[in-house]
N, C-alpha and C positions, 0 to 999 in steps of 0.2 A: 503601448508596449507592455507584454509579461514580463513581471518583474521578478529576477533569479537573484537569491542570492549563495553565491558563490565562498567556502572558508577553505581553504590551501593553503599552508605553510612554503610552497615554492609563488614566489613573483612572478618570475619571468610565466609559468603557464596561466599563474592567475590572469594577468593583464592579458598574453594571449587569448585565453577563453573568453574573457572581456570581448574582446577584438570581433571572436567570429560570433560570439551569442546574436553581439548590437548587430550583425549584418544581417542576421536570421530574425530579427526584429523582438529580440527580449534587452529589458533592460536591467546588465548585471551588477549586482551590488558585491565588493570584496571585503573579505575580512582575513587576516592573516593566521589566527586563531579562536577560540570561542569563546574568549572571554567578553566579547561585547555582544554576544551571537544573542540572548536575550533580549537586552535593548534596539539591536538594530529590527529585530521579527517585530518587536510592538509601534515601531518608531516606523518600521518604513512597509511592512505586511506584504512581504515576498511572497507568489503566487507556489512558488518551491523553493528545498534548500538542497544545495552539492556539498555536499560534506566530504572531506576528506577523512581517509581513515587510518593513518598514519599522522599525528601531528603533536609539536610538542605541549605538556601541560596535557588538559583533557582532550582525549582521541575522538574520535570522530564515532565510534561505536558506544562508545560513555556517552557522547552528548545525545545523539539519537535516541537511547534509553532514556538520559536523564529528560529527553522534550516528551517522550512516547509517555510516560508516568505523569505528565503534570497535565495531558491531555489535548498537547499539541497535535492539530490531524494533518498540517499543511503536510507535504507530499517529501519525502528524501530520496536522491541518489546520491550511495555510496559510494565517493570513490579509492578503489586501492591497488597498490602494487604489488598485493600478493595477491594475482590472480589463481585464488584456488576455490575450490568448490568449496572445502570447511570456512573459509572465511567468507564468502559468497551468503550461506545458510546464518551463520552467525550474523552479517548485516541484516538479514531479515528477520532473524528472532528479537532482532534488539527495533523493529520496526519501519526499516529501511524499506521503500517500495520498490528500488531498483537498486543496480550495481553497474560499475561501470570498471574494467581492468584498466589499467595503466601498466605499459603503455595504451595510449587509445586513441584514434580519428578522433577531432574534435567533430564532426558529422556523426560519428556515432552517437554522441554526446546530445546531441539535439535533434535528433530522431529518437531517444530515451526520454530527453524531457517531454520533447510533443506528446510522446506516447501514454506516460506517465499523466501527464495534464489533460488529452482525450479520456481517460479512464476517471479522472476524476470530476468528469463533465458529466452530464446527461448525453450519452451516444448511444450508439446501437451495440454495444458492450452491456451498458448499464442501460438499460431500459426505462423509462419514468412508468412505471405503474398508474396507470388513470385511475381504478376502481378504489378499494378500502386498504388497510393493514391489513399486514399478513400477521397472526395471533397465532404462539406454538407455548405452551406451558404456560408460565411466568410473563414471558418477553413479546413485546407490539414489536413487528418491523416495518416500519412505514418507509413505502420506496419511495414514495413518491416524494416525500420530505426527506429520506436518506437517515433517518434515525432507527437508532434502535433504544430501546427501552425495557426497565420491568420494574414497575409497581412505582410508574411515573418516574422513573429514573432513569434519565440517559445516560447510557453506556457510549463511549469516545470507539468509532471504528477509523482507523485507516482508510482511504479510496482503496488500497489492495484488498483490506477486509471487509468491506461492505460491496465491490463487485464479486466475490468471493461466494459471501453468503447471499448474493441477490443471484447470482447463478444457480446458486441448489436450491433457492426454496422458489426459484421463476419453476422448477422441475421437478416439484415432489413425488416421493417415489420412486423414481428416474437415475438408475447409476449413469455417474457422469464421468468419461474416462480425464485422465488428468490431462492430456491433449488436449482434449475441447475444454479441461477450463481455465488452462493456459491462456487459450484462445478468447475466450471470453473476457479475460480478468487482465491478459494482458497484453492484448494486440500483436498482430501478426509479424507487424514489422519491428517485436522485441525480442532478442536470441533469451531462450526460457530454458529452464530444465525442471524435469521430472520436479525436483524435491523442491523446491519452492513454494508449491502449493501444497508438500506436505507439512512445511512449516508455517504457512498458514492455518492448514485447517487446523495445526495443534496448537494456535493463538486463538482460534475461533472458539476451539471447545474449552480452554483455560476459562472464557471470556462466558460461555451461555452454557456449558453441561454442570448440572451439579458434580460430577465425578466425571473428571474428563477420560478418564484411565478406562472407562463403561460408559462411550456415548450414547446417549440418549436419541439425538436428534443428526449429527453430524456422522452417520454409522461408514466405516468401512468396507469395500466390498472387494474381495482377496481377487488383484489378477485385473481386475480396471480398472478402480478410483474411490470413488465416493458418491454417497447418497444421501437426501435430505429428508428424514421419516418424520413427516407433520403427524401431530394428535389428529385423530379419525376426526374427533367430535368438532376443532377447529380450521378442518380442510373445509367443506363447504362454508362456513362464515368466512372465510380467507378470499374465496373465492367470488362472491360475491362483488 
């Protein structure tokens, strides 16, 4: 069984969710708050976390941050009862993979996590690259091991960030409308909007543009999305 673990300051939905997770064949681990939310990720190594985002002591957009910063990749959905889009954006700035409103279907719930967990698999989302790294400036991005790197230094991506960037650089050259890489990054059977992957790509270029403000490699293209502009000189070695 996939093992979730579940922190919610309400019982009664925790144990419910409990309830329908084990029927859908995950098994859920509960925590009332995040004060043990450290020891329990080392101690029991949950495949994903459901964060709530309202909770007392440290909130659930705190703790995300504070996992995202020490280089935790495992996978978050946020859930909250302020279903609004500024709050939505803000779980993903702080590195949230997903959102979940409350009220909410628990079936919604578990068509996010599957969804969430296929993206962070080898699928036809994420492609496994058979041939070499892909090499742009500085940075090696090896698909096929899911790393990225520069100057032998791994950089920690997210499954939202590393399908992200393995979308634009599977397509160099190639403006990518934000639809298709929705589509790509985050499966069809997950309600998406527009700005999500804008705040992705401005997590991508924090992460790999020397001046994100002037991207280099991550460029804008006014009116459809984004484009991935490889060095000339390392497109055919990439290719390979």
């Amino acid at each position: 069984m996939k093992k979730i673990l579940l922190v919610d300051d309400d019982p009664e939905l925790r144990q419910l969710l409990a309830t329908y997770l084990g029927r859908h064949g995950f098994d859920t681990l509960l925590l009332p708050d995040t004060s043990q939310l450290d020891a329990f990720l080392d101690r029991y190594q949950p495949q994903l976390i459901v964060l709530d985002l309202m909770m007392p002591g440290e909130d659930g957009l705190a703790a995300c941050r504070r996992l995202r910063a020490r280089g935790e990749t495992r996978p978050i959905i946020m859930l909250t009862a302020r279903d609004e889009p500024v709050d939505r954006v803000i779980g993903l700035e702080m590195g949230a993979d997903d959102y979940v409103g409350k009220p909410f279907d628990p079936r919604e719930l578990v068509a996010r996590i599957e969804a969430v967990l296929r993206r962070g698999a080898p699928s036809a989302a994420v492609p496994v690259v058979q041939g070499g790294p892909f090499c742009f400036g500085e940075w090696r991005f090896d698909r096929a091991a899911r790393q990225l790197s520069r100057d032998g230094q791994e950089v920690t991506l997210t499954s939202g960030e590393f399908a992200l960037l393995n979308a634009l650089v599977s397509n160099p050259g190639r403006p990518m409308k934000r639809e298709r890489l929705l589509e790509l990054t985050r499966g069809d059977d997950s309600e998406s909007f527009d700005r999500a992957i804008d705040v992705q790509i401005h997590r991508l270029r924090r992460l790999i543009e020397d001046d994100p403000a002037k991207p280099r490699y991550l460029q804008t293209v006014w009116g459809v999305g984004y484009v991935f502009v490889p060095d000339s000189e390392t497109t055919a070695e990439s290719a390979q």
